[in-house]
N, C-alpha and C positions, 0 to 999 in steps of 0.2 A: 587705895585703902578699901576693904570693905564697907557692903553698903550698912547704914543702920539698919537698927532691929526695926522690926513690924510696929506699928500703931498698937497701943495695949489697949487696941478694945477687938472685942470680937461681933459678927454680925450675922443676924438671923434676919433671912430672906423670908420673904411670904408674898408673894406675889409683887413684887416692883417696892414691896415695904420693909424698911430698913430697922429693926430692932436697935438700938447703940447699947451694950450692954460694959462698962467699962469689967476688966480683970486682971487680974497678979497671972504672969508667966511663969507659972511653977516650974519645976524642973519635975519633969515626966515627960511620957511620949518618949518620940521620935527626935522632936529637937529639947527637949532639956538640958543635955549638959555641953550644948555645941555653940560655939564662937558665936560673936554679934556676926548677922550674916548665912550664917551657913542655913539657918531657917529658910531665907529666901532661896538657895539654891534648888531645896528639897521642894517649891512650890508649882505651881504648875502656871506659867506664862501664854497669854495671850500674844498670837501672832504680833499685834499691834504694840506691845508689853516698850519695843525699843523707841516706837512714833510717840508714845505717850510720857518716855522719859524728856525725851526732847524739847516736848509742851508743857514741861514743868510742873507734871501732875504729883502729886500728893499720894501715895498707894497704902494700902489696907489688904488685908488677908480675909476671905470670904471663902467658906469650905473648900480648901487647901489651894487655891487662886490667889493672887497677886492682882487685885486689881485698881484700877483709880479712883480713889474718891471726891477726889476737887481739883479743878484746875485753877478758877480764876473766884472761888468761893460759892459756896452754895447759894446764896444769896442772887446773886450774878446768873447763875446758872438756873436756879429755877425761873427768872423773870426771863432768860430766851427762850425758855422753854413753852411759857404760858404768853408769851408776847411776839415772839420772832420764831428761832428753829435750835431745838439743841443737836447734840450727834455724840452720841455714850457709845463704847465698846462693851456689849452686852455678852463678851462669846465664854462667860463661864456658867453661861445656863448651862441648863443640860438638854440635850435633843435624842432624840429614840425615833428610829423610824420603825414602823410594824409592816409586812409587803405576805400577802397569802390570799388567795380564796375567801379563808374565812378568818381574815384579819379583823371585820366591823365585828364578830362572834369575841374573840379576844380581847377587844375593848370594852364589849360591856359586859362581859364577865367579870373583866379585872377591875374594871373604874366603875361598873354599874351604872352607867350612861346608855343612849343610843347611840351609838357612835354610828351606827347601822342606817341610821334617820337621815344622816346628812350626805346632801349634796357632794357632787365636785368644788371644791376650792372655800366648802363651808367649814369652819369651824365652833367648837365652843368650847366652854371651861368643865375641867372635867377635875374636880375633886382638888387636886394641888399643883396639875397642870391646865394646859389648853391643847387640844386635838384639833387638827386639821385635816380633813381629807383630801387627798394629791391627783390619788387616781381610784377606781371602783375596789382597787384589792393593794392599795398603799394609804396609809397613815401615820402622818408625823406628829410625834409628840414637844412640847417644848415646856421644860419646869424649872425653877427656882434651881440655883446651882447646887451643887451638893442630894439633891434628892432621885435623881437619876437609879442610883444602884436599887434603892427600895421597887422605884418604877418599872426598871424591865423584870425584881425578881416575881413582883408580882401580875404581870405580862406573860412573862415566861410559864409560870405556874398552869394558865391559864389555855397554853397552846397546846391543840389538840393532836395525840399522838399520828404522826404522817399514816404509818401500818393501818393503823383503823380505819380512821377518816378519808385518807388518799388523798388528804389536803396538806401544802406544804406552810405553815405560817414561822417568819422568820423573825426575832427581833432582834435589832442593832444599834447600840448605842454608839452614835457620831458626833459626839461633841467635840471631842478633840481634832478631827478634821475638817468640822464646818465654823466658821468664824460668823459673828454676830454684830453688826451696827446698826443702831435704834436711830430713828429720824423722829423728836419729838414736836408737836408748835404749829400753830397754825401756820404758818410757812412752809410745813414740811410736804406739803401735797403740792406745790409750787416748784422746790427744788427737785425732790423726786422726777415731777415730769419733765424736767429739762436733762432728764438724761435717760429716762425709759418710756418706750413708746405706746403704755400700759393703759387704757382706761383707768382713772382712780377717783373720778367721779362718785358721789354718795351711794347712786345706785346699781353700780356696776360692781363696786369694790368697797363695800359695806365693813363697818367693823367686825371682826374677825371671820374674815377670808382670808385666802392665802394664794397665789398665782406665780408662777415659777414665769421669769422672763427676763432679756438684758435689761443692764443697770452697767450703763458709762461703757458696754461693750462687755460686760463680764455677767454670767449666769448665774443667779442669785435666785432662792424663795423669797417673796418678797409675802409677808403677813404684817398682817395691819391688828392690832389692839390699843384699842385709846388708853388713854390712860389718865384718869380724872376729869376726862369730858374734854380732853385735847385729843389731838390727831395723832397718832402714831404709828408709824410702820418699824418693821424689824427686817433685814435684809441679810438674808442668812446662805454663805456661799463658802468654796475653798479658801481656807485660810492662808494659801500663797496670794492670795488674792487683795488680800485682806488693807493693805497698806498702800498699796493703787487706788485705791477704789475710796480710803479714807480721805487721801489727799484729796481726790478728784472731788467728792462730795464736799470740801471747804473751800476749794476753790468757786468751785459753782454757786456756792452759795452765800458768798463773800457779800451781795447786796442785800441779801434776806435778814441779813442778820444772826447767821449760823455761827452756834457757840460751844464749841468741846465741853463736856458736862460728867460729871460722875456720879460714882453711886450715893453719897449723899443727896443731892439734887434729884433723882432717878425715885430716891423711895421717898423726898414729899411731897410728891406731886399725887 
């Protein structure tokens, strides 16, 4: 049988914060007049989408994503998070890497930051994302799902004709090939290092850094942004990936008190 319809609520992102706005499914759009079901088809699935069926999660639609909202209750979930270790599939952010010369130029053009200012592997919050620097002429973006398209048009806008300048600046939006899992919880710097060989010490690996290294054997960005004055990293890699790498993080972390967590729990922290 088909699955049922979506959750009648719809949900606005803003940084890790969860709007609930209940609403009537009008018949408009693209899925209006189509079967219980066929809505999900037309969505767009997290690598992890089949692990998460499994775990008996609860799913909701978030600019046009399928993704989890609850496994074992928000309630539940928020206390691993602030007490032990959660682990959310976050991969319907959206991600942009910028790679040129005069890529730090292009960012604070566009976001009107310095993006210019920062170090290797520093980050900051830049308007409705977080920018990271990777390397002297690479920077990665990462924002609220659904906001992506406005980000590179205004990226784009911003890049300096190659002919003129004789500078090449590229922008590429990779969200749908890199997958995303959140380690939340004081815990989370514990399990973490039991499987990457990473400094993540306060003052090595400060809030929003960012350092590209194995995790469990597999090559991962691994960024760190707290998130309500808890610990948080974000672990951002190929999404073949994606479903190794989750098991292997529950496993590991089976004594910490690691707990599958969704987007409710996610945005009231």
């Amino acid at each position: 049988p088909p699955p049922p319809p979506p959750p009648n609520l719809a949900f606005l992102f803003h940084w890790g914060t969860i709007l609930r706005i209940s609403s009537q499914r009008k018949a408009e759009g693209c899925c209006g007049s189509q079967r219980p079901g066929d809505a999900y088809a037309m969505m767009k699935l997290s690598a992890l989408h089949g692990t998460l069926q499994e775990l008996q999660a609860q799913f909701g639609e978030v600019s046009g994503w399928r993704v989890a909202l609850t496994f074992a209750g928000e309630q539940v979930e928020l206390a691993a998070a602030r007490q032990a270790v959660a682990i959310a599939d976050l991969s319907a952010s959206g991600k942009i890497s910028v790679e040129g010369g005069r890529a730090a130029r292009v960012f604070d053009e566009a976001m009107a930051v310095d993006a210019g200012g920062l170090g290797i592997g520093e980050g900051l919050e830049a308007g409705p994302c977080q920018t990271y620097r990777l390397r002297q002429d690479q920077f990665f973006l990462r924002c609220d799902p659904g906001d992506e398209a406005e980000l590179i048009e205004k990226l784009s806008a911003s890049v300096p004709d190659p002919t003129g300048s004789g500078d090449l600046v590229t922008v590429t939006e990779v969200t749908h090939g890199w997958s995303e899992l959140a380690l939340i919880g004081p815990n989370s710097t514990e399990l973490l290092s039991r499987l990457c060989g990473l400094d993540l010490g306060e003052t090595s690996f400060p809030d929003l850094s960012a350092r590209t290294s194995s995790v469990a054997k597999t090559r991962q960005l691994i960024l760190r942004r707290d998130r309500g004055g808890i610990r948080a990293y974000s672990l951002i890699g190929d999404r073949s990936l994606a479903a190794y790498l989750w098991q292997t993080l529950l496993q590991a972390g089976k004594d910490l008190g690691i707990q599958p967590t969704g987007a409710h729990a996610i945005g009231g922290l």
